[in-house]
N, C-alpha and C positions, 0 to 999 in steps of 0.2 A: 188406509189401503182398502181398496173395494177388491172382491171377488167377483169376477163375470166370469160363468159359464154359459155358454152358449152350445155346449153340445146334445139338448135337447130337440126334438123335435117339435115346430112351431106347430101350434093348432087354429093360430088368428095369424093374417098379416101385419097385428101390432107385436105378437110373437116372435116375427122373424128373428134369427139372428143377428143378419145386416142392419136392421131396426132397431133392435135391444143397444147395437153397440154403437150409433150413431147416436139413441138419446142420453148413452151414459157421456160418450166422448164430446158431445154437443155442448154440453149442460159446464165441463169442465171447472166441476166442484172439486173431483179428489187428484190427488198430489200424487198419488200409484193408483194403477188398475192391473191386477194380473186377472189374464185373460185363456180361458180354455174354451179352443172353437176346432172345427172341420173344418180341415185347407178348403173345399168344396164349397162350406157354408161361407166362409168368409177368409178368400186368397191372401196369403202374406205380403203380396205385393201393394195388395187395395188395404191391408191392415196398416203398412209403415206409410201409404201414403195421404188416407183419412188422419192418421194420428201426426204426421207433421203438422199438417195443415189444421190442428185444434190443438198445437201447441204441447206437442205430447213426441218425449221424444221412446224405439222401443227399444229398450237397453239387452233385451234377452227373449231366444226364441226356443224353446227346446220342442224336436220333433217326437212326437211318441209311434205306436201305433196308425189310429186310426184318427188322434186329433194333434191339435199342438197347445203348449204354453205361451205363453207370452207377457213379457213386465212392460208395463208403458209409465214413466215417470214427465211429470210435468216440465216443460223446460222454466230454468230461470229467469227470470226478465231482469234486465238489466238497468 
């Protein structure tokens, strides 16, 4: 299981959020990523649709305050 937060503030555009979670979900080494980010830094909508599309399906969303959670489990290949 990887942890990715992304609810820091980037200081490089290799920092970005959108970046950070593109080279983890890219790379699709881990089997789980649970994910804390800003709807802002990176929309739920652009999250469940980068992670279909790299084979990740996101089983769970929980809203908090001012960021959210999120599980992304690998899908199975058949």
């Amino acid at each position: 299981m990887k942890l990715l937060d992304l609810r820091e503030l980037s200081k490089t555009c290799s920092d970005n959020p959108m970046v950070r979670f593109l080279n983890v979900i890219n790379r699709g080494e881990d089997l789980e990523i649970h994910l804390l980010a800003k709807k802002e830094d990176l929309p739920i909508g652009i999250l469940k649709l980068i992670a279909a599309k790299n084979g990740y399906d996101v089983i769970e969303i929980k809203l908090e305050e001012s960021y959210y959670t999120a599980k992304l489990r690998k899908k199975e290949r058949m």
